[in-house]
N, C-alpha and C positions, 0 to 999 in steps of 0.2 A: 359384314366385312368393314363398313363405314364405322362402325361403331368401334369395332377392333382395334382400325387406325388411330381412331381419336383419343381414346383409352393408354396406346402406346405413346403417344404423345405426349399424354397428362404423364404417364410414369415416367419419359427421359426430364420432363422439367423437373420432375416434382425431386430426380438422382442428381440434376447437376445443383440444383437451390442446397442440397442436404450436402453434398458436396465443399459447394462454395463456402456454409456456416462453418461446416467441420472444420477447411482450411483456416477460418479464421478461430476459432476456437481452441486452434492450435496451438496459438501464439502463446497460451498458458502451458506451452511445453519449454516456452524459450530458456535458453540458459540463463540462471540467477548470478548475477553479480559478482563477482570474486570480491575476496575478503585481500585486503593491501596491509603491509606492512608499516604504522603510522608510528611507533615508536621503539625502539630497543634499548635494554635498560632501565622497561620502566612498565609497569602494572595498573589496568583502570581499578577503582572503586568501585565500579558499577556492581549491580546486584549480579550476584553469581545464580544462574539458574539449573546448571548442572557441571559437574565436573567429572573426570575423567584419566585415568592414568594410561599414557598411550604411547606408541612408539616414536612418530614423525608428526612433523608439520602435517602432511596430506591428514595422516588420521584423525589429527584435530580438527581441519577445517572441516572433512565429511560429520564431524560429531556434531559441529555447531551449526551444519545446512541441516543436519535431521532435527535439528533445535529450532530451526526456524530463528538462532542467533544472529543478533546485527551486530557481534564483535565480538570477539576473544579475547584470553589471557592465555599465552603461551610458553608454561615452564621448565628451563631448560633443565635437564639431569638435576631436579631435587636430592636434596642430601647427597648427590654424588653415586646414586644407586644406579645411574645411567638411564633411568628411565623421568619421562616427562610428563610434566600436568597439565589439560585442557580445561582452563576456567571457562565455559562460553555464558556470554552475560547478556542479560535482559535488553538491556540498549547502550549503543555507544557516548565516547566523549563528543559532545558537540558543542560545547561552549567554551571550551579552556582547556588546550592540552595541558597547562601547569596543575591542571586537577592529579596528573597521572602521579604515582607515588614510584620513586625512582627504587629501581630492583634488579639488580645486577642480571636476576637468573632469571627474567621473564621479556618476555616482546610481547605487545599491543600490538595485535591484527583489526580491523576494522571495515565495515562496508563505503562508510561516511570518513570525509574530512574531519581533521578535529573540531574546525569551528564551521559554524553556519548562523552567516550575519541574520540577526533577528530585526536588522531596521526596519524591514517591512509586516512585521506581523508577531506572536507569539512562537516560539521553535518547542513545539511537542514531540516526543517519543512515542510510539504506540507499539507495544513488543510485539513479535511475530511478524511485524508489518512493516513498519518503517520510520521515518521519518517526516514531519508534517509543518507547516506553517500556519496559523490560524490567522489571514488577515481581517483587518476591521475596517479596511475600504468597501465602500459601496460602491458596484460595479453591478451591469448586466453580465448576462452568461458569458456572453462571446468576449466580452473585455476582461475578464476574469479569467479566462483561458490564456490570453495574452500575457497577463499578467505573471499567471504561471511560468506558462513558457520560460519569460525572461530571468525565473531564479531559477531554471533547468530542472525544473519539473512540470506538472498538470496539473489539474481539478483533481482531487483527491477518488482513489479508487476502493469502493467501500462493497461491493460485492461479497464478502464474507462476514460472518458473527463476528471477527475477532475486529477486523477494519471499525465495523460500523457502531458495536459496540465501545470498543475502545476510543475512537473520534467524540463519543457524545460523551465520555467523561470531562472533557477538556471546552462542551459549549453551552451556553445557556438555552434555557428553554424557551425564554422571550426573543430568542432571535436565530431563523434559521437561516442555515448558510449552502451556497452551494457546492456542491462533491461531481465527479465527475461521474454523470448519467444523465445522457438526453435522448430525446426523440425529434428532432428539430430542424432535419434534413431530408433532402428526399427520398430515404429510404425507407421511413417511417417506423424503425424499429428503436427500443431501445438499447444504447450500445455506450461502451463506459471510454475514458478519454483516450482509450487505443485504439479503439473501432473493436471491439469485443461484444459482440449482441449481447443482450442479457440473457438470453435462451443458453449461451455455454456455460451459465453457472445454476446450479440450485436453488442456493440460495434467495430470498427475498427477505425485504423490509418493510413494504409499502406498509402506510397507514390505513385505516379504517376508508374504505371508499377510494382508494388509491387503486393505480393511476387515476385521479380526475377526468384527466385528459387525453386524447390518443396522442396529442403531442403535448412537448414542453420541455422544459429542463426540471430537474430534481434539486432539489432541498434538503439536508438532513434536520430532524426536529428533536427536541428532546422532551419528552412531558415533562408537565410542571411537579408529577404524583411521584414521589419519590419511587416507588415501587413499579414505575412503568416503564415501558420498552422506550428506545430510540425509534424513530421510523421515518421514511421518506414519504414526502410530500412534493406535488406535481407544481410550479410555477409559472407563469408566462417569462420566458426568456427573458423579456425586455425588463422586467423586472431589475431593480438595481439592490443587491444582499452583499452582507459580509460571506469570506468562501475559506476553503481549505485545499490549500495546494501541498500539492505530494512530491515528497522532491526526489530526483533520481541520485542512486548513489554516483 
């Protein structure tokens, strides 16, 4: 019966712990971003990734979230046949809405502002994904986070092939930067700049012998061999690296 008890026990910890991950695991159900109305009258350049002949605004946005689009073109009654086009494009204007090409019969929808000040770092596109800063401040973890924060984003979220891949086209191989993944609190797990464990994704990157450490913060790396993967690498926090903040739309 002693035994029984204790057995029962292990199992209600072992339902609320599976419990509590799940809750948080969840938060990759959150609603995505609406797409805002940032110009009318006028057309981005961006690359067109797919298009679509549709009826309403609703059904162009639904086309461009199954797109994983960070912005559209929205054309009104082409030729007057009463029906409309869904440009949804690879990544939006961020540097210069006078990039936009003025066009009577279209509206620019977008996730992002037209502009995003680059004073602090390089302003990357990564498609599927989002929008990124590559700064070249040397910072520890925790001040890198801060830093984030204040352009109203985080340490960059790289938990997918398309994130992590995409990020290490835009960084050198001689210098890793921090992304958001640590282990460096008392919970001891690794969890990405939302508090998302890394248990609710598939995914991994770590490099050869990675994690190093049971604790640390992460690094993105890039081999030198043209032909090789990107991969995370485990660092001591205190550590001062260039990083990549992910900015929220």
């Amino acid at each position: 019966m002693k035994y029984f008890i204790i057995f029962f026990c292990l199992s209600i910890i072992h339902l609320l712990l599976d419990s509590s991950v799940c809750d948080r695991c969840a938060i990759n159900l959150r609603k995505l971003p609406s797409y805002k109305l940032s110009r009318s009258g006028a057309r981005s350049n961006q690359v067109v990734v797919s298009r679509k002949v549709i009826r309403n605004l609703d059904e162009c946005e639904r086309f461009a979230i199954s797109k994983k689009a960070l912005a559209f073109n929205f054309g009104l009654n082409i030729n007057l046949n009463e029906r409309n086009i869904c440009q949804v494009l690879q990544c939006p204007e961020i540097r210069n809405s006078s990039l936009l090409t003025k066009d009577k019969n279209y509206r620019y929808y977008s996730m992002y502002p037209n502009y995003i000040p680059s004073e602090e770092g390089t302003v990357v596109c990564v498609p599927k994904a989002g929008i990124f800063i590559l700064s070249s401040n040397n910072l520890n973890y925790t001040q890198a986070e801060t830093f984030c924060r204040k352009l109203n984003g985080s340490l960059a979220h790289v938990i997918s092939e398309e994130r992590t891949n995409g990020l290490a086209k835009f960084t050198s191989h001689k210098i890793p930067r921090y992304i958001g993944l640590s282990n460096n609190d008392d919970e001891r797990i690794w969890k990405n700049a939302f508090g998302e464990p890394l248990s609710c994704f598939e995914y991994r990157a770590w490099g050869i012998g990675e994690p190093s450490n049971s604790r640390g913060c992460v690094a993105i790396v890039t081999p030198s061999n043209a032909h090789g993967v990107p991969f995370w690498k485990v660092v001591p926090c205190y550590v001062a690296l260039p990083f990549i903040c992910e900015i929220s739309p």
